[in-house]
C-alpha positions, 0 to 999 in steps of 0.5 A, spaced: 294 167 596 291 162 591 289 165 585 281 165 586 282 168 593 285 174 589 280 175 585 275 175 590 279 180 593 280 184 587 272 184 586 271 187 593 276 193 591 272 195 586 265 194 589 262 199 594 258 195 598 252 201 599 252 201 591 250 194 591 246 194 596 243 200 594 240 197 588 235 193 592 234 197 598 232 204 599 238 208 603 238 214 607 245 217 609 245 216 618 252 219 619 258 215 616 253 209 615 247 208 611 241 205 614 234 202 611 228 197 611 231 190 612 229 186 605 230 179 608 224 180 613 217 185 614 219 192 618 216 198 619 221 202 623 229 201 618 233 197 623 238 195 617 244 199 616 250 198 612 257 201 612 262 204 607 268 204 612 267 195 614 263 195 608 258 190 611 251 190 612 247 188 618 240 187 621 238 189 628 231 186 627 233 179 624 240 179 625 242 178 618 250 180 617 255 180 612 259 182 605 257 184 598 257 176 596 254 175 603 248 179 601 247 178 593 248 171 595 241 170 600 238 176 596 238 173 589 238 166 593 244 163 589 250 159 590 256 162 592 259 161 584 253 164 581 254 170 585 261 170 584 260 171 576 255 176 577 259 180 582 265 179 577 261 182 572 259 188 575 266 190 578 268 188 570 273 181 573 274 176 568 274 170 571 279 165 571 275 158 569 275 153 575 277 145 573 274 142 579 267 144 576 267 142 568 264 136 569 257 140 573 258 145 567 257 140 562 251 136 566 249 143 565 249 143 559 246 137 557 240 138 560 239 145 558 240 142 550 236 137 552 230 142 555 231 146 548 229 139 545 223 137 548 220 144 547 221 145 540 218 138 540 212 141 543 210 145 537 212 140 532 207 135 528 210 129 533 208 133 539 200 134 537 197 130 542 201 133 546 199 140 546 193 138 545 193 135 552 197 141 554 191 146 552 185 141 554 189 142 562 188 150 562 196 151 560 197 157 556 202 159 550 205 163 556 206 160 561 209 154 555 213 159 554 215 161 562 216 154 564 220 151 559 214 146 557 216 140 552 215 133 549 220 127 549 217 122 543 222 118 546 228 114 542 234 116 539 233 123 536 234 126 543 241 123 543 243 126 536 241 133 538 246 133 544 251 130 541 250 135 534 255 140 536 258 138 543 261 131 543 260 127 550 261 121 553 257 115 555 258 117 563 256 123 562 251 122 558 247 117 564 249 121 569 245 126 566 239 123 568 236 123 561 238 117 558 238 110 560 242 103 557 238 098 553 244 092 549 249 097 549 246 102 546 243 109 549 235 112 549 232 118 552 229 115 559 222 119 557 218 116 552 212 120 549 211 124 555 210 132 556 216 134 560 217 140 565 223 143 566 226 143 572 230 150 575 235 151 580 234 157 584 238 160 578 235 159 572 239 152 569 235 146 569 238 141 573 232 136 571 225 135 568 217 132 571 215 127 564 208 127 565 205 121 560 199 122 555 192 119 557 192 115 552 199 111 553 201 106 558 208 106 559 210 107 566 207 111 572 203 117 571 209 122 572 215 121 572 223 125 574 229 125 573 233 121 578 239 124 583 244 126 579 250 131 581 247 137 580 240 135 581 238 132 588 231 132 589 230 133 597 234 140 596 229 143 590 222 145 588 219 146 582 218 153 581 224 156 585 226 159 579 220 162 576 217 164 583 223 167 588 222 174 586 214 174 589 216 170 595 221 175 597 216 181 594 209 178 598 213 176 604 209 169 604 211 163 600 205 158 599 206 151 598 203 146 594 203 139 592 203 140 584 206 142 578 200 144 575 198 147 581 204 151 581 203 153 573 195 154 574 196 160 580 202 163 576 196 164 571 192 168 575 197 173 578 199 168 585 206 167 582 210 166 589 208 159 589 212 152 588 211 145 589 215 139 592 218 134 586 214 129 587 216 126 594 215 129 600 216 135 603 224 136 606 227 140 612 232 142 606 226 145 601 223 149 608 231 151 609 231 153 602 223 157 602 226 161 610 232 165 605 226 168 601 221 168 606 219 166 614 212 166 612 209 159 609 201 157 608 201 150 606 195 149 601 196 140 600 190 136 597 184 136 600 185 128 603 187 124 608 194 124 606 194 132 605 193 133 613 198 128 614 203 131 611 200 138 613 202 136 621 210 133 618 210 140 614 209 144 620 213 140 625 218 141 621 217 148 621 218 150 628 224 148 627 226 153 623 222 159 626 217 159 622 210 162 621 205 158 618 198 158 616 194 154 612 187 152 609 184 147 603 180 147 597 175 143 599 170 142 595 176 141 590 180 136 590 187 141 589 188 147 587 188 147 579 181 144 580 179 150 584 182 154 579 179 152 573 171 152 576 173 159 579 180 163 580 176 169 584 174 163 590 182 161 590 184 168 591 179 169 596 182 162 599 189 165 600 187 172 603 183 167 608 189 163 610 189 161 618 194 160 623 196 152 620 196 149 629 189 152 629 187 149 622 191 143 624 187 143 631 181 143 629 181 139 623 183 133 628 177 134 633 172 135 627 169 128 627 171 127 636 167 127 641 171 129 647 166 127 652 169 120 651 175 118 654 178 115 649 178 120 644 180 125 649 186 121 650 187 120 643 186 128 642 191 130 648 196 125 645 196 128 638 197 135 642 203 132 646 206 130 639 205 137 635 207 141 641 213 137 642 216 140 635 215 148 638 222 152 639 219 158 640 216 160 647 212 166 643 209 161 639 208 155 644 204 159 649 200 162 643 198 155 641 197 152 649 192 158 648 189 155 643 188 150 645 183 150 651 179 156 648 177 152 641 177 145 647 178 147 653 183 142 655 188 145 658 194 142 656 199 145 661 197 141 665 194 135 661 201 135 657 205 129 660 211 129 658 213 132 652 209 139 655 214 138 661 219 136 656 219 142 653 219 146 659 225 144 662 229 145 654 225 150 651 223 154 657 229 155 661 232 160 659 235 158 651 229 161 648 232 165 642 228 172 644 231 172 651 238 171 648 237 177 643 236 181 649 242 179 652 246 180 646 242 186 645 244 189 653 252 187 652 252 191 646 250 197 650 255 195 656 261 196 651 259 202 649 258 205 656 264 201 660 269 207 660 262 210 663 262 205 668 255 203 670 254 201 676 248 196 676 246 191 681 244 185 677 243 178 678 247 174 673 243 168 673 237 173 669 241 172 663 239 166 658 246 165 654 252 163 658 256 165 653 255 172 653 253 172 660 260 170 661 263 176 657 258 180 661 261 178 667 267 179 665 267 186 663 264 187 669 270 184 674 275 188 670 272 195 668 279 197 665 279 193 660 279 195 653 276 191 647 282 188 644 282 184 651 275 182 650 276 180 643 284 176 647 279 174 652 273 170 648 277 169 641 274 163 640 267 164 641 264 167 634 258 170 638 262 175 641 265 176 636 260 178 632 257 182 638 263 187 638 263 187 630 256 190 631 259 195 636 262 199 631 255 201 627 253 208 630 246 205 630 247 203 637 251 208 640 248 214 638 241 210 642 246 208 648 245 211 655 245 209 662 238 208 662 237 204 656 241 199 660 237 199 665 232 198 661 234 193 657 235 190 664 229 190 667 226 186 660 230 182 661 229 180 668 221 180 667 222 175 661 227 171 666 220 170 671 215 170 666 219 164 663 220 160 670 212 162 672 211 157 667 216 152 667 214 151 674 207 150 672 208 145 667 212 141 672 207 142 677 202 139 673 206 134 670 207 132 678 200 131 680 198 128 673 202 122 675 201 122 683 208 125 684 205 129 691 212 130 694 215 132 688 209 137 688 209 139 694 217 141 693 215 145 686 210 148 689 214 151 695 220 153 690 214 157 686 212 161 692 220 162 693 220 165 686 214 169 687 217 172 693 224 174 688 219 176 684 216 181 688 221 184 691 225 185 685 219 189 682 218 193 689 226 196 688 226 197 681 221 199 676 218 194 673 
């Protein structure tokens, strides 16, 4: 075992995972575990549990799992050696510095000298019109102070200060981003700009937003740093830092587009807000936002630009399950000119956000007359579009429902061919909620094999393969034991997992018979209602494209299916 292996080892003896746990969730004893309300997403009901004898903790309600580090890391939302170093001291570890990450260390340094820099700047005589302009833009010395706000009066005096006590070479220097080369010599990249400091989730800067003054020409308006090694644009947001703890704490994250915008709401109390750095939105920064929250409201400009990337953001959403709403500031043109005109109207903005498809929706149809055929046609191309990007059934059957009682157009049967598309990949039978039941069904099984329940099932009901598999198994060899199933499934990770869970006494002490039959039931009526609906879209999609023969043989397999349906139901309690 390499040394930083055992020091790892060395903090997880000397830490119980129920006291670190403990200092961000309320725990109540429930046998030999602890249980509580999960802190990674909203409950009423405590589905959380942790264990002193595995010392992991996991969520029977979103699914998150882990140690102390995996729990300290997704609370606190930071890298794995930053949560080393905090672990490390609380368990009183002194750690042994890593080589492999000076060079970060020192790019870190730099910037963090130089933030230091551009602050006191700020305040000197050579920052005057500088936090005059701050002042005149509703800054307050607060929020200077918070967010680390500077000035850069350019030149070589930037460089002097870095090098005054640590010396570092040119190298390191440029890749700072804070520097470029002009005839050999060095000079700070940002001239005469007020400089907002960007934070990792962590609290370091790792880069810097220099807005330029309204009486200098130099450059473009705003100005960032450029990707460096520890600072790349499509992974952070500004404000991460400042506003992790009220996202967690609101359970919503609310997006905007600027930096001021983001300073703006802190001032009046809306502090779980953050903003791209000056591109759009990535699929990493949504990643990033989804560890703190699943709740988004998209909160863009109030132009043509802000709606499209309104529709990228919410595609890019589905993706990662989240749920997303949205709204505008119009009259205003942002949000830092509402609040300036009225911070009681931003409030009220937020309090009122929509659904994002439906405000979506109803700002593409606004100005179509869906009586001319053409703009029909361009309305129900949009809706493939969007509609396309939906994983979740829930959702996709929410959004079909929207649809036709704000236009009345049916789009499961207008679709085409990303509506059957999605009901022949989404539809049938990977949708997450179905496969959380199945996994939810074998837990039970496991606890109630040596019971052996003798349930007549069809196999095909069940939408994870993987686990499908393992049931049947079971069930063809009811002497088996868990060692054998583990033997059997040791390279499926989810089994794994699955059988880990069944040691919490959470599902025991509810496991019965009846709860499997239950569990069952429910799962055969989400296994008809999901193909009730795939035959509808594949039907209409057949008749759409005058396909009769083909909607003749759908037709038939539907009744087929109606009829499997009705005596499932006659014999069973459903």
């Amino acid at each position: 075992m390499d040394s930083s292996r055992d020091q790892i080892e060395e903090i997880r003896g000397k830490l119980d995972i129920v006291d670190v746990v403990g200092k961000y969730v309320q725990l109540k004893q429930a046998g030999k575990n602890y249980s509580g309300k999960c802190p990674f997403h909203l409950e009423k009901t405590p589905s959380f549990i942790v264990s002193p004898e595995l010392q992991r903790y996991k969520c029977f309600g979103c699914g998150e799992s882990g140690d102390i580090f995996t729990f300290v890391q997704k609370i606190e939302n930071i890298d794995f050696p930053e949560t080393l170093e905090k672990l490390a001291k609380e368990a009183g570890v002194t750690l042994r510095k890593q080589r492999v990450n000076t060079t970060y260390e020192r790019l870190e340094d730099i910037n963090k000298k130089a933030a230091i820099y551009f602050f006191r700047q700020l305040k000197d005589k050579k920052g005057i019109k500088a936090l005059e302009y701050v002042k005149n833009r509703g800054i307050k010395d607060e929020s200077i102070k918070s967010f680390g706000i500077g000035y850069s009066p350019g030149g070589i005096e930037l460089l002097s200060y870095i090098q005054s006590e640590t010396k570092y070479s040119k190298e390191e220097l440029l890749a700072s981003g804070l520097f470029v080369e002009k005839e050999g010599k060095l000079r700070s990249k940002f001239y005469k700009r007020v400089m907002f400091p960007i934070r990792s989730s962590s609290g370091k800067v790792i880069a810097f937003t220099g807005r330029v003054l309204p009486d200098n020409d130099y450059g473009p308006k705003y100005m960032n740093s450029p990707e460096t090694p520890i600072y790349h644009k499509k992974d952070n947001l500004y404000g991460q830092y400042e506003s992790r703890q009220e996202i967690r704490k609101n359970d919503l994250a609310i997006l905007c587009e600027g930096t001021t915008d983001v300073i703006s709401a802190h001032q009046i109390g809306i502090k779980n807000i953050v903003a791209p750095l000056g591109t759009a939105l990535t699929k990493e920064q949504l990643q990033k936002i989804s560890k703190l929250t699943k709740n988004v409201l998209f909160l863009f400009d109030s132009d043509t630009a802000g709606q499209k990337a309104l529709e990228k953001a919410f595609i890019m959403s589905q993706e990662l399950s989240l749920n997303t709403y949205a709204t505008n500031t119009l009259p205003y043109k942002d949000i830092d000119e509402m609040i300036k005109e009225s911070p009681k109207k931003f409030l009220s903005l937020v309090n009122k956000k929509v659904d994002a498809f439906t405000y979506l929706l109803t700002q593409f149809i606004k100005d179509k007359n869906l009586t001319k055929f053409s703009e029909y046609r361009e309305t129900v191309s949009w809706l493939e579009w969007v509609l396309s990007s939906v994983i979740n059934q829930d959702n996709f059957l929410f959004y079909v429902k929207t649809v036709f009682s704000i236009t009345k157009i049916d789009i499961s049967k207008k679709g085409a061919t990303k509506a059957k598309n999605f009901s022949e990949v989404k539809c049938g039978g990977l949708a997450p909620k179905r496969a959380g039941k199945d996994a939810i069904f074998l837990q039970h099984l496991l606890f109630l094999k040596d019971k052996k329940p003798s349930l007549s099932f069809d196999d095909k009901v069940f939408a994870d393969s993987e686990i499908r598999e393992v049931i049947l198994f079971i069930l063809n060899n009811p002497e088996c034991k868990r060692e054998d199933i583990i033997k059997q499934f040791e390279n499926d990770s989810l089994v794994k997992s699955i059988i880990e869970d069944s040691i919490f006494s959470f599902s025991k002490e509810s496991s019965s018979i009846e709860e499997l039959q239950n569990i069952y039931d429910s799962i055969v009526k989400d296994y008809y209602q999901t193909k009730e609906l795939e035959y509808n879209i594949k039907i209409a999609a057949a008749e759409k494209t005058g396909n009769v023969k083909e909607s003749d043989k759908l037709f038939k397999e539907f009744q087929d299916l109606t009829k499997e349906k009705q005596k499932y139901e006659q014999n069973s309690r459903l």
